[in-house]
C-alpha positions as CSV (number, residue, x, y, z in Angstrom):
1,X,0.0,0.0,0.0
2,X,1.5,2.9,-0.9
3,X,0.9,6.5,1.3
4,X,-1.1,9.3,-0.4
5,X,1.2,11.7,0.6
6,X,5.2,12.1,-0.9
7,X,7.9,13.7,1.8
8,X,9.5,16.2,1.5
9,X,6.7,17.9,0.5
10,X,7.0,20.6,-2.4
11,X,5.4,23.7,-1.3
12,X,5.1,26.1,-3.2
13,X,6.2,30.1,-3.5
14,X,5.3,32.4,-0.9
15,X,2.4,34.1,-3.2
16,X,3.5,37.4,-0.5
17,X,6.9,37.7,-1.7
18,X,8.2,36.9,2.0
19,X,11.9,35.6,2.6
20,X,13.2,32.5,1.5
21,X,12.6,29.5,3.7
22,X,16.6,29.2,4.7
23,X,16.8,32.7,5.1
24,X,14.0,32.9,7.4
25,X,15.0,29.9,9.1
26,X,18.1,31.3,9.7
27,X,17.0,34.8,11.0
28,X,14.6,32.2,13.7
29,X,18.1,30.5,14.7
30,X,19.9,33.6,15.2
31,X,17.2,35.5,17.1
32,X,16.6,32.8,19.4
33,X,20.5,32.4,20.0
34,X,21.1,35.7,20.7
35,X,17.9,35.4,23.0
36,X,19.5,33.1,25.0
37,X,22.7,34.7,25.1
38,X,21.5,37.5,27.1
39,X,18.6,36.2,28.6
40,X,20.3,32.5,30.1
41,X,23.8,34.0,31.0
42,X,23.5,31.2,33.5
43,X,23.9,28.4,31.2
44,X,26.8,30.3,29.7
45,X,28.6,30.8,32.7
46,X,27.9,26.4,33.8
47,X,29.0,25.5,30.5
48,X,32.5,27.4,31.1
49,X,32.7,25.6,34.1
50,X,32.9,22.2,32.4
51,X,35.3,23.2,30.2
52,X,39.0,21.3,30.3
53,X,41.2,23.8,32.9
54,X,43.8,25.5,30.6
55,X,44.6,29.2,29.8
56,X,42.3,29.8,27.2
57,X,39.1,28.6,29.5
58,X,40.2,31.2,32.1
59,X,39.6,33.5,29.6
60,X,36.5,32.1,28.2
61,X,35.2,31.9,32.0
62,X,36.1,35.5,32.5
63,X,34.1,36.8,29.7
64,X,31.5,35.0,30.7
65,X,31.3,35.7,34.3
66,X,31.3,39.3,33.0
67,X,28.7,39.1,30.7
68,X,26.5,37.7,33.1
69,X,27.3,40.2,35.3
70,X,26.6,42.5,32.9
71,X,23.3,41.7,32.2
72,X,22.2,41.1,36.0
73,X,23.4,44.7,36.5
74,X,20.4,45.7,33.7
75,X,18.2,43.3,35.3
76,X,18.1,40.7,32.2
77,X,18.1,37.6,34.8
78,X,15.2,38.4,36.5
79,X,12.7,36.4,34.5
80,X,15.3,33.3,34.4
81,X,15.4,33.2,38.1
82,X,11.9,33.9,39.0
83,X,11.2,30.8,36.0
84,X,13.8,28.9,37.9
85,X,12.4,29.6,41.2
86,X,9.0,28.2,40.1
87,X,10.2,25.2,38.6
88,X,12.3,24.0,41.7
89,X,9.2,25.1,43.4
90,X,7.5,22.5,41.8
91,X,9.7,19.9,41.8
92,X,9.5,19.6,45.7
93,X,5.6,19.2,45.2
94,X,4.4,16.3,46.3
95,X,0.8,15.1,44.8
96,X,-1.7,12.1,46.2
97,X,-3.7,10.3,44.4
98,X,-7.0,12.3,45.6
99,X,-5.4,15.6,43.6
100,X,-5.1,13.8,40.8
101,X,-8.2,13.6,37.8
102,X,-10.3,10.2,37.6
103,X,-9.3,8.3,34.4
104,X,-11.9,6.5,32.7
């Protein structure tokens, strides 16, 4: 039995002349990299910390220590931390079996 539809699908044109798909694909990437870069300077900063010891890490840990720095001084960690804070607040939840919904 053979499946009605073929993959990859061929789409056609944007009839509204927007961006290419790679090219819009690529903007998405880079926006939400440079999202994270200043919004989640705390993964930054742990992922130095795993790094091999050697001179070049220093310096890699340096920058990043200061660029998190930096952008707790303009209060860009704030909605990290309070997303962080909820999260471990809900870990330590505990649920019985009354909270939960009745299956069936």
């Amino acid at each position: 039995m053979t499946d009605s539809h073929d993959f990859p699908a061929d789409f056609p044109a944007d009839p509204d002349g927007g961006p290419e798909p790679l090219r819009w694909t690529s903007g998405v990437i880079a926006l939400t990299a440079l999202a994270l870069a200043v919004l989640n300077t705390e993964a930054i900063v742990s992922w130095t910390q795993e790094l091999p010891a050697g001179p070049s890490t220093a310096k890699v840990m340096t920058a990043a220590d200061a660029w998190h720095a930096g952008t707790a001084e303009l209060g860009l960690n704030i909605p990290r931390e309070k997303l962080h804070r909820t999260w471990k607040q809900a870990e330590t939840m505990r649920w019985s079996e009354s909270d939960l919904p009745e299956r069936g």
